[in-house]
C-alpha positions in Angstrom: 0.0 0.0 0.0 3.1 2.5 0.8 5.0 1.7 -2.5 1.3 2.3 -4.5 0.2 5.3 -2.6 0.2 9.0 -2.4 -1.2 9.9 0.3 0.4 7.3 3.4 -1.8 7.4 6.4 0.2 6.1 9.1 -2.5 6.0 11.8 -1.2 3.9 14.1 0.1 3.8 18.1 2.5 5.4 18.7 4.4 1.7 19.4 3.1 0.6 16.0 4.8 3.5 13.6 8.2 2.7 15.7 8.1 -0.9 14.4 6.8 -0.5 11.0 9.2 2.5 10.2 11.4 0.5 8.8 9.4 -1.4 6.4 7.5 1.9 5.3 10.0 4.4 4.8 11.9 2.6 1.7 8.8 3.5 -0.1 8.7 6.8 0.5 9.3 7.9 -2.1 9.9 12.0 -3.7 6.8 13.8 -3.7 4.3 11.6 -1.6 2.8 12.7 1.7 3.3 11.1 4.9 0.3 11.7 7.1 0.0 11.3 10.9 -3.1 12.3 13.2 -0.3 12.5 16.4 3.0 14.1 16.0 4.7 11.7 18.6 6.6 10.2 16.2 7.8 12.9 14.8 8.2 15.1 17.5 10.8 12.5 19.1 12.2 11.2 16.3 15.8 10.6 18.1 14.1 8.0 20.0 11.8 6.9 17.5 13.7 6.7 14.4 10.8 7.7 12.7 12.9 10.2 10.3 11.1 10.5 7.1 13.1 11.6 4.0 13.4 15.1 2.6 11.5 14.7 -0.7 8.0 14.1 0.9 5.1 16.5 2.9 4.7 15.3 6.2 0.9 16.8 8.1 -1.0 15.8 10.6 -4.6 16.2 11.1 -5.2 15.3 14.4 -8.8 15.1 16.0 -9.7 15.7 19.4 -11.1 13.1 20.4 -10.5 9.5 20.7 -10.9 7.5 17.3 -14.1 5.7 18.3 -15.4 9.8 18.8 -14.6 10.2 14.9 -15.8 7.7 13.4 -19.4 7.9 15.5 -19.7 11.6 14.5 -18.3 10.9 10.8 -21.4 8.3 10.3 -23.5 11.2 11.8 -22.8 13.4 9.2 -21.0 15.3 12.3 -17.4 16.1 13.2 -15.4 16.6 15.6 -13.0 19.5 15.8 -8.6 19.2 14.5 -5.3 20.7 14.8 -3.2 20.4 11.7 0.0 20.8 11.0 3.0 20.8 8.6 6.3 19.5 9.6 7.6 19.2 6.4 6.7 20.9 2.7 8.7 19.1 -0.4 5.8 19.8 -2.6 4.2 23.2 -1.6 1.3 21.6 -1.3 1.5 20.4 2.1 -0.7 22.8 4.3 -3.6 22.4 1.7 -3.6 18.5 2.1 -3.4 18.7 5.6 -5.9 20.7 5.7 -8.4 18.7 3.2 -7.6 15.8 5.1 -9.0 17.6 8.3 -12.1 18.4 6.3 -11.8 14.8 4.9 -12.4 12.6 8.2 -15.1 15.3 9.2 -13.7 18.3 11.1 -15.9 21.4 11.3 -13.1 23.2 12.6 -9.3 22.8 11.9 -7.0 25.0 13.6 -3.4 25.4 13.2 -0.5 24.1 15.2 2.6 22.2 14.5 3.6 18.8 15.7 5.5 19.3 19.2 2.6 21.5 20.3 0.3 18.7 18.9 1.9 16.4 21.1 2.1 18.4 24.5 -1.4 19.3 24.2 -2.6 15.9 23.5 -0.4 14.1 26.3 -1.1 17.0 29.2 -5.1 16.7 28.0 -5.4 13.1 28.1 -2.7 12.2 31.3 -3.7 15.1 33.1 -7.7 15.9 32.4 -8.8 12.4 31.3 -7.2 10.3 33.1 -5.2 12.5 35.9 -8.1 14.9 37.1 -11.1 12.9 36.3 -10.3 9.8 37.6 -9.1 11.4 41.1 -11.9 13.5 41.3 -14.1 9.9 40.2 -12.3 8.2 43.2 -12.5 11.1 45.7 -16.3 11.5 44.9 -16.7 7.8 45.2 -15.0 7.4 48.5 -16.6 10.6 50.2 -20.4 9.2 49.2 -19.4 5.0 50.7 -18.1 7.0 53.8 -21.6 8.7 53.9 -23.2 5.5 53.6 -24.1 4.7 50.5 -23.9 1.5 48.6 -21.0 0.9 46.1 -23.8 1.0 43.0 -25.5 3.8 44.1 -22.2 5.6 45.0 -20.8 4.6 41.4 -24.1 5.7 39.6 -23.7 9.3 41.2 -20.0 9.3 40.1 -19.3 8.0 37.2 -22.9 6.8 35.8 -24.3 10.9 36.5 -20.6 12.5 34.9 -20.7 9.9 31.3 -24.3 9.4 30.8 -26.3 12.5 31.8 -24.0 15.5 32.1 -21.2 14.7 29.6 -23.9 14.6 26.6 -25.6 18.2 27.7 -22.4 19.9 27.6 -21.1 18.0 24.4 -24.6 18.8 22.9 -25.2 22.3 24.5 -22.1 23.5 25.5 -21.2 24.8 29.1 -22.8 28.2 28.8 -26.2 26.4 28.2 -25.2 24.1 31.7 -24.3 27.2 33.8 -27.8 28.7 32.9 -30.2 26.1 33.2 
């Protein structure tokens, strides 16, 4: 698929690129566009190895949200909001592909960034917000309603059940304007 295509999208973990690099990057070949939707790789290349050649755009279109997120809205007809970014421009072309292929797995919104920011805003979002601060405040809320007395289910359902199934939807839907007012 590498040595056919133009357009390489090398969605994988962040594990996965690392130990297919060296089986893609022989067929990268001049003028073709490497495209990544985390700039991990890339970002950390000495320790990756993930060093693509000088010929080739490199972009990254990176959603935010989690994969599953994407492709839920995309059969929708919804999106979900994208950084993008050019790390590399053989061609000229670069920032208008990474742009189209923003638009292409359904962003409404692409704003611009480049890779390294890509990657500290991802990691400090997901390690600090998702599963730092939400899964402390999960456990202290938890622990604070069993030491009140109530059961583990009914302690669980006003944590987590009350946060991912009622008030996560209202605020995706309606924003947090709409929550403060009502």
């Amino acid at each position: 698929a590498v040595k056919q295509g133009t357009v390489i999208e090398y969605l994988l973990s962040d594990a996965g690129q690392i130990a297919l690099w060296p089986k893609v990057k022989p067929h990268l070949t001049a003028g073709k566009t490497l495209y990544f939707s985390h700039g991990f790789g890339i970002t950390f290349k000495e320790k990756t190895g993930i060093v693509p050649p000088s010929d080739i755009d490199v972009v990254l279109a990176a959603p935010k949200g989690s994969g599953t997120s994407v492709r839920r809205l995309f059969l929708q007809g919804k999106g979900i909001n994208s950084s993008y970014a050019v790390f590399q421009d053989a061609t000229g072309n670069a920032e208008e592909k990474a742009i189209a292929l923003g638009i292409g797995v359904g962003s409404g919104y692409l704003f611009k960034t480049d890779f390294k920011k890509e990657v500290y805003s991802d990691l400090t979002g997901e390690r600090g917000t998702l599963m730092g601060a939400i899964a402390g405040i999960f456990e202290a809320q938890y622990e604070v309603l069993r030491s009140k007395g109530h059961s583990p289910s009914e302690a669980f359902n006003e944590t987590v059940e009350e946060l991912t199934q009622s008030l996560m939807p209202l605020v995706a839907e309606n924003g947090m304007d709409w929550m403060y007012a009502n």
